[in-house]
C-alpha positions in Angstrom: -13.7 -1.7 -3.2 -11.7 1.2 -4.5 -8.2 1.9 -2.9 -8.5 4.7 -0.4 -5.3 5.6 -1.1 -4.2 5.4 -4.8 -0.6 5.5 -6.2 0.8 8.4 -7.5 0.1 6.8 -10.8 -3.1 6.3 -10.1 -3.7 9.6 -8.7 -2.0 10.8 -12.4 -4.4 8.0 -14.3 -7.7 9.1 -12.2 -6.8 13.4 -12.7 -6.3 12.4 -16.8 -9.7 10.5 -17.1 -11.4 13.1 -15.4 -9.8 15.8 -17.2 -10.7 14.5 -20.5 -14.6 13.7 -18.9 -14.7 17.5 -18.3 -13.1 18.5 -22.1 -15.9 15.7 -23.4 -18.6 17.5 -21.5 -17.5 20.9 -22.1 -18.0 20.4 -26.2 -15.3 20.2 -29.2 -14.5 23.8 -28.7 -12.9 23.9 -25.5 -10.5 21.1 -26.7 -9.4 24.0 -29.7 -5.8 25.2 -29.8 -5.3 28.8 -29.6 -3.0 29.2 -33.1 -2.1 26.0 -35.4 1.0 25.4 -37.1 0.3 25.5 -41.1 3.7 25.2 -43.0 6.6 27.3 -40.4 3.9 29.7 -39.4 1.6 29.4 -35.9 -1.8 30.7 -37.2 -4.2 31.7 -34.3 -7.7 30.0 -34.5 -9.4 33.2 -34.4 -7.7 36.4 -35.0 -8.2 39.5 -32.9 -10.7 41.7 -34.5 -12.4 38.9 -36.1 -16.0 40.2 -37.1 -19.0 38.9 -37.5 -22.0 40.5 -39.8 -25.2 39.5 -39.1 -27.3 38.2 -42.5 -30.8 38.7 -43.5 -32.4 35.9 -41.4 -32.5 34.6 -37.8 -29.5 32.2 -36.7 -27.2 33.3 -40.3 -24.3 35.2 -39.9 -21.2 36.0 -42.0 -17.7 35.9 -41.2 -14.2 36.8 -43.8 -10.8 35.6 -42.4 -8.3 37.8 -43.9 -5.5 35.6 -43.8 -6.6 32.8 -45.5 -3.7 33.0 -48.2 -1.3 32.0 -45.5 -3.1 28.3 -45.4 -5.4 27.8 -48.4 -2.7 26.5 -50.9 -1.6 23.7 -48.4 -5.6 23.1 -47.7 -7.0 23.1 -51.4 -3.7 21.1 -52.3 -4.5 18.9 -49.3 -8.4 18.0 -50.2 -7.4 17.4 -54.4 -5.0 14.8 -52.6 -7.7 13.3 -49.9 -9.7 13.0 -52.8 -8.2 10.1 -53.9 -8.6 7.6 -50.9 -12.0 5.9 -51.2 -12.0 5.9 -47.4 -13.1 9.8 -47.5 -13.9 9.7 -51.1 -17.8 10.1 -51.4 -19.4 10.6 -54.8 -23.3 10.9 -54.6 -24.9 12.2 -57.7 -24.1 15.2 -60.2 -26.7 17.1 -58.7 -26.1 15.6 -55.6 -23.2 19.1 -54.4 -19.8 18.3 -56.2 -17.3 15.4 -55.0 -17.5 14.7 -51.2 -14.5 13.9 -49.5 -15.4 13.3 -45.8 -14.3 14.1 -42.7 -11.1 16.8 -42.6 -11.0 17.0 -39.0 -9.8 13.1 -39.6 -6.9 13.9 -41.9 -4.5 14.7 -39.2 -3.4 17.9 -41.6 -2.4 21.0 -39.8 -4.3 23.4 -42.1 -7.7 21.3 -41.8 -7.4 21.5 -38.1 -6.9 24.7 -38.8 -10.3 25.7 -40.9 -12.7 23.2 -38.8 -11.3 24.8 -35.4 -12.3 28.2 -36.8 -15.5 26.5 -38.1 -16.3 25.5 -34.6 -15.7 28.6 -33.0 -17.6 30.4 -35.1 -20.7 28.0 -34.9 -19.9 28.5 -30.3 -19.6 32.1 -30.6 -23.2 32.3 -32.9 -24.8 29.6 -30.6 -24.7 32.4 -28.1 -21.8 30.0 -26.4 -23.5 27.1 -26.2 -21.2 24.0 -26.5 -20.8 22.7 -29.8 -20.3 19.4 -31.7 -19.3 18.0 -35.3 -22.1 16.0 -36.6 -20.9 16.0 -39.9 -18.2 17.9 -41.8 -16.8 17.4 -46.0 -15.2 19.4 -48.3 -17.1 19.5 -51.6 -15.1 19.4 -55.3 -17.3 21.1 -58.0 -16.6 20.4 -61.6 -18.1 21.1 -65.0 -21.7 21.2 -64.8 -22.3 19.7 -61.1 -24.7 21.7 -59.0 -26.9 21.1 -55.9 -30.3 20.3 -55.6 -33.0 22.3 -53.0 -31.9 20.8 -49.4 -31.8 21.3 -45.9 -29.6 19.2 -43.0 -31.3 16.9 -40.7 -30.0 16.8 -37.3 -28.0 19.4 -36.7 -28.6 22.9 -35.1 -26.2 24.9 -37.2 -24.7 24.3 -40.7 -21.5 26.4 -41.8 -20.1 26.9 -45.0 -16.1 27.9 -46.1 -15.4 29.1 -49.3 -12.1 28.2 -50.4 -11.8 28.2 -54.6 -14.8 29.9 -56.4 -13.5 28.6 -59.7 -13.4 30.2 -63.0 -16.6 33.0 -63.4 -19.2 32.2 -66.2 -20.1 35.8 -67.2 -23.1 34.3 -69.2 -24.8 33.1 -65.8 -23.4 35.2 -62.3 -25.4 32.3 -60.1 -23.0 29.6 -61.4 -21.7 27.7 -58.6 -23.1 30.0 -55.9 -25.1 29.5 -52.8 -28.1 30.5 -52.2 -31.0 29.8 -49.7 -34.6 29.9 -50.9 -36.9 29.4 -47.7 -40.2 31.4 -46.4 -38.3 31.3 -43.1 -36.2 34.0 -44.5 -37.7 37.5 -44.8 -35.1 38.6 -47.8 -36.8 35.0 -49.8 -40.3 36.8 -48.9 -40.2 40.7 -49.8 -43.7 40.6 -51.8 -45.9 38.4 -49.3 -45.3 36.7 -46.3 -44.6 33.3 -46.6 -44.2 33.3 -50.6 -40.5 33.0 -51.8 -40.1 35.1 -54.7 -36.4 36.0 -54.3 -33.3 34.3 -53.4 -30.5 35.5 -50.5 -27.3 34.8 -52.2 -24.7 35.5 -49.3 -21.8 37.5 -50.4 -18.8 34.9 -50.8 -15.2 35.2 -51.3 -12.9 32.6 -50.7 -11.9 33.2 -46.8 -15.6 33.6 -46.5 -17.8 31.4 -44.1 -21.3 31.9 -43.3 -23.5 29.7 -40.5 -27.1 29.0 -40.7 -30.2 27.2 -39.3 -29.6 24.0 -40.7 -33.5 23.4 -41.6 -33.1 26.8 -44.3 -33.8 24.9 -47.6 -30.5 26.1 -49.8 -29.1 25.0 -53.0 -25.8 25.6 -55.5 -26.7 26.4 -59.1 -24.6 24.4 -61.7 -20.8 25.2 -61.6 -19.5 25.5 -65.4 -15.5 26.0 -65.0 -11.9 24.2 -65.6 -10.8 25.0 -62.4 -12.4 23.3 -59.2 -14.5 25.4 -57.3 -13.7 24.1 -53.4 -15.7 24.2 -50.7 -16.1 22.7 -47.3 -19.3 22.5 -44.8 -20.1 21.4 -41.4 -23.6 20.3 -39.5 -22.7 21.0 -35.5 -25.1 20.4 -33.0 -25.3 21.5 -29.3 -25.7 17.7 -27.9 -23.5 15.1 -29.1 -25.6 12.7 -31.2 -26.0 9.1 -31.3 -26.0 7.4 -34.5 -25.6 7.7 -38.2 -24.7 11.3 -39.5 -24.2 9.7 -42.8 -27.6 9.1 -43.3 -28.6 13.0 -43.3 -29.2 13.7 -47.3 -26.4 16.0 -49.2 
């Protein structure tokens, strides 16, 4: 039977277990830091003023963070090194979207934490504050001539997308390397006849750019031709933690 009357230490042990059944509970994003410390600077997780544009589709939105100079060389230099460790190392196919390398909220780097803390607050903020979870989440490393086929996410609710490198521009083909969504879901895809996709949405993408979206939206990345990576990084986050295999989800 449980002591009536616990020991301070117990009393400390019990308020701790609790506490962290509450954060558990309360989703990924209530565990966030208010700023992170990239290099000698404290970078808030999501500046004052941050907007958010609405895109041509229910559930997609669109967001710009201004000050990604102050953390994207220690994050692009941080992935090309990541990349190297066969334990996040994930090559799939050439079509099958660039060089994975898995799992940056696991790297224990300030400026990841940085970018999938903002990732998650975006995805709470556009779930209408629901609580939010990391199903999955990868940087992707294009290089010559890798692309990625037609695809949607199983499981999740929500997908996200960072840009962080575009790579070198191929003025003989402007969709190169970019993203674009190709569903009769979206009215943009549809502007002849209902239902009939006849045009693409290509969000407008900078690097500092991420954009969220119903994870079902059938999307793809036409074939990158460039020296220079082009960097990305994506998350599926759901609204209820999820048993089982994320790995398993194709792309």
């Amino acid at each position: 039977m449980p002591d009536p009357h616990p020991a301070a230490g117990e009393e400390a042990a019990l308020a701790a277990a609790g506490e962290q059944a509450a954060l558990a509970a309360a989703g990924e994003q209530a565990a966030l830091a208010a700023a992170y410390r990239v290099g000698s600077a404290d970078i808030p997780l999501w500046p004052d003023g941050q907007r958010i544009d609405a895109l041509s589709a229910p559930l997609m939105a669109s967001t710009h963070f201004a000050d990604h100079p102050r953390y994207h060389a220690a994050l692009a230099a941080t992935i090309l090194e990541m990349e190297q460790s066969p334990a996040y190392r994930d090559w799939i196919f050439k079509g099958g979207c660039g060089m994975k390398v898995r799992r940056p909220d696991r790297w224990g780097n300030p400026a990841a934490d940085l970018i999938h803390g903002r990732a998650l607050a975006f995805a709470h903020r556009v779930l209408s504050q629901h609580d939010v979870y990391t199903d999955d989440c990868w940087a992707s490393v294009y290089r010559d001539g890798q692309y990625c086929l037609p695809h949607s996410h199983l499981r999740s609710n929500v997908s996200i997308v960072y840009l962080l490198d575009e790579g070198d521009p191929d003025p003989d083909d402007p969709m190169a390397g970019q993203l674009v969504f190709a569903d009769p879901r979206i009215p943009h895809c549809c502007q002849q006849e209902r239902g009939r996709v006849t045009s693409l949405l290509k969000p407008e993408m900078t690097p500092g750019t991420m954009i969220v979206f119903a994870s079902d939206y059938v999307h793809t990345v036409g074939p990158y031709r460039g020296h220079r990576p082009r960097m990305t990084m994506s998350w599926n986050v759901t609204i209820k933690r999820l048993a089982g295999n994320a790995a398993a989800s194709f792309l």
